[in-house]
C-alpha positions as CSV (number, residue, x, y, z in Angstrom):
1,X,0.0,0.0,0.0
2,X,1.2,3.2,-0.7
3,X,1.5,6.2,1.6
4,X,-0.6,8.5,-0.1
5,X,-3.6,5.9,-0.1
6,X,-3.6,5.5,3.7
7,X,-5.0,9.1,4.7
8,X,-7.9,7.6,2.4
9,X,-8.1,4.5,4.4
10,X,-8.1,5.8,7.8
11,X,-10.9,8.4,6.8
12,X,-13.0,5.7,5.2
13,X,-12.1,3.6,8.5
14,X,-13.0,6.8,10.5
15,X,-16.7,7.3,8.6
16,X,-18.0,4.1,9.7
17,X,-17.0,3.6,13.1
18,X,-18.8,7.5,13.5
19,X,-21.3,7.0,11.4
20,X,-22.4,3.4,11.6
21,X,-21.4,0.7,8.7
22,X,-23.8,-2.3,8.8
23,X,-27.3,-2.6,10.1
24,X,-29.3,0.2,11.8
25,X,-30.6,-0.8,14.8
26,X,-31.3,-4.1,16.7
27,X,-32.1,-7.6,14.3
28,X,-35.9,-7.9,14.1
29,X,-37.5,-11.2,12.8
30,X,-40.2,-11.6,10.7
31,X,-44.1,-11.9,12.0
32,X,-47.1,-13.2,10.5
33,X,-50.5,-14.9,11.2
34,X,-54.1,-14.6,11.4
35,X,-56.7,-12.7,13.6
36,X,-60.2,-13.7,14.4
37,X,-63.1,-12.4,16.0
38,X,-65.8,-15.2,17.3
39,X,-64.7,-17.6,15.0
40,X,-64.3,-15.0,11.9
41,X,-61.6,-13.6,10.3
42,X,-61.0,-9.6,11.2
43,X,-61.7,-7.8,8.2
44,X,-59.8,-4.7,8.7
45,X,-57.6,-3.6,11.7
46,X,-54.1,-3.2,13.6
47,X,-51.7,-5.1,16.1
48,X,-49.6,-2.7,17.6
49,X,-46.5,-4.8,18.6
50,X,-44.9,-3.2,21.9
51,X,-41.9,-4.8,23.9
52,X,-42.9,-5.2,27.3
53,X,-40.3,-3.5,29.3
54,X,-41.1,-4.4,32.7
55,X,-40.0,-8.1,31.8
56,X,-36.8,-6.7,30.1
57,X,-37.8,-6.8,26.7
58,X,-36.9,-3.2,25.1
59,X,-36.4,-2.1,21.8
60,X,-38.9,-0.4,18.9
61,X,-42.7,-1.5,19.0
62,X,-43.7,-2.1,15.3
63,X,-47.6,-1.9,13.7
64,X,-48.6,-4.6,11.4
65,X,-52.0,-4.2,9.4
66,X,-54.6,-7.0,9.7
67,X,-56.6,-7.5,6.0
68,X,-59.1,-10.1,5.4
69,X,-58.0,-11.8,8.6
70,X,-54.1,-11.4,8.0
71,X,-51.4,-9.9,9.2
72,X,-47.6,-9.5,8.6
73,X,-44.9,-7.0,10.1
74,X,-43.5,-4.7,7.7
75,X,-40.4,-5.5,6.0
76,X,-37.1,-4.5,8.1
77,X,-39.7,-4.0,11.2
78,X,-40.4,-7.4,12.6
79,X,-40.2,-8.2,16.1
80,X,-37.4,-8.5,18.4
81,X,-38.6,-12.0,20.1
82,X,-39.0,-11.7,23.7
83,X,-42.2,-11.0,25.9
84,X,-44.7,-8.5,24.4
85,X,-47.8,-6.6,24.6
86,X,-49.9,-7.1,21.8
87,X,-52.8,-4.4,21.3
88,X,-55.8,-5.3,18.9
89,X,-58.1,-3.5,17.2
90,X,-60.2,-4.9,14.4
91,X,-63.0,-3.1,11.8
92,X,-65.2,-4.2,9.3
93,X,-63.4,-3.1,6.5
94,X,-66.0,-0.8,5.2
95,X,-65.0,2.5,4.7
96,X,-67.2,5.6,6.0
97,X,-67.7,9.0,4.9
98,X,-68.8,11.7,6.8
99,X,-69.0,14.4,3.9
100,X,-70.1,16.8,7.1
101,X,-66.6,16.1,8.9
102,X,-64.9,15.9,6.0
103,X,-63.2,12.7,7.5
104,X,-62.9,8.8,6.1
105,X,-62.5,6.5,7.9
106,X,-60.5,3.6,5.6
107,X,-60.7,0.7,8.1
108,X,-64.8,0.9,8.9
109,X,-66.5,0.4,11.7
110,X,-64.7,-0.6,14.9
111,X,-65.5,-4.3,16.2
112,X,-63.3,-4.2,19.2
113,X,-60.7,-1.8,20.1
114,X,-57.1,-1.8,21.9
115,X,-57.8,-5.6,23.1
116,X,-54.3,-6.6,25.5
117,X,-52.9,-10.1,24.6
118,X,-49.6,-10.9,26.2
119,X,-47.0,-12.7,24.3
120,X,-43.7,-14.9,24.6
121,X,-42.2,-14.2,20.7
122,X,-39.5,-16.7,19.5
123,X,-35.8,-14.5,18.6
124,X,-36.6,-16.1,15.0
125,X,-39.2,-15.7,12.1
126,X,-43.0,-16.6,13.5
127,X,-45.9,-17.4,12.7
128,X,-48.8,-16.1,16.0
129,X,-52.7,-16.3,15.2
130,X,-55.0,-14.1,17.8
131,X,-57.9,-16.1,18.7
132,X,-60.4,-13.7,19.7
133,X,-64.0,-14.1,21.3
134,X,-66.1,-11.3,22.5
135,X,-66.4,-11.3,26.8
């Protein structure tokens, strides 16, 4: 190697130590499976995936949308594995209008809202499927 090439080196060397070569953040896996509601599949909806932190599980929460009784986390923002707190809200999938408001709502009609289900996630790629039932 020559000497004028080094300087190069060291500052390449120097940029990704300070600014971060490799992955951003904390390896997430993969999460799909299937929510339903009395037996049904959920038409429309949202799992809000949040670590739970007071059994030591920290990191990013993640959203995953549930269509036609499905759901998957985002690609690149899976889970971390662990213990989680799992929040649930499902819809019937048929938009409303409200030409008053001005306002649409995309995901309908709101069958159940911000139900808690409590988790122990695989560190791996998973598959979960919410069983629901009304109280």
């Amino acid at each position: 190697m020559t000497a004028h090439r080094l300087p190069w080196l060291l500052l390449a060397l120097g940029s990704c130590l300070i600014g971060g070569c490799g992955p951003r953040g904390p390896v997430t896996f993969p999460l799909t499976g299937t929510v339903t509601w009395n037996g049904k599949p959920v038409p429309a909806g949202l799992l809000r995936l949040v670590p739970d932190a007071e059994a030591g599980n920290t990191g990013p929460a993640t959203v995953a949308e549930i269509t036609q009784g499905r759901y998957a986390t985002p690609k690149g923002k899976g889970i971390l594995g662990g213990k989680y707190q799992v929040f649930i809200s499902g819809n019937d999938g048929v938009p409303i209008e409200n030409q008053e408001e001005g306002t649409r709502y995309v995901l309908g009609r709101a069958l159940f809202s911000n139900l808690l289900q409590e988790v122990d996630f695989p560190r791996a790629e998973a598959t979960h499927d919410f069983l629901l039932r009304e109280k």
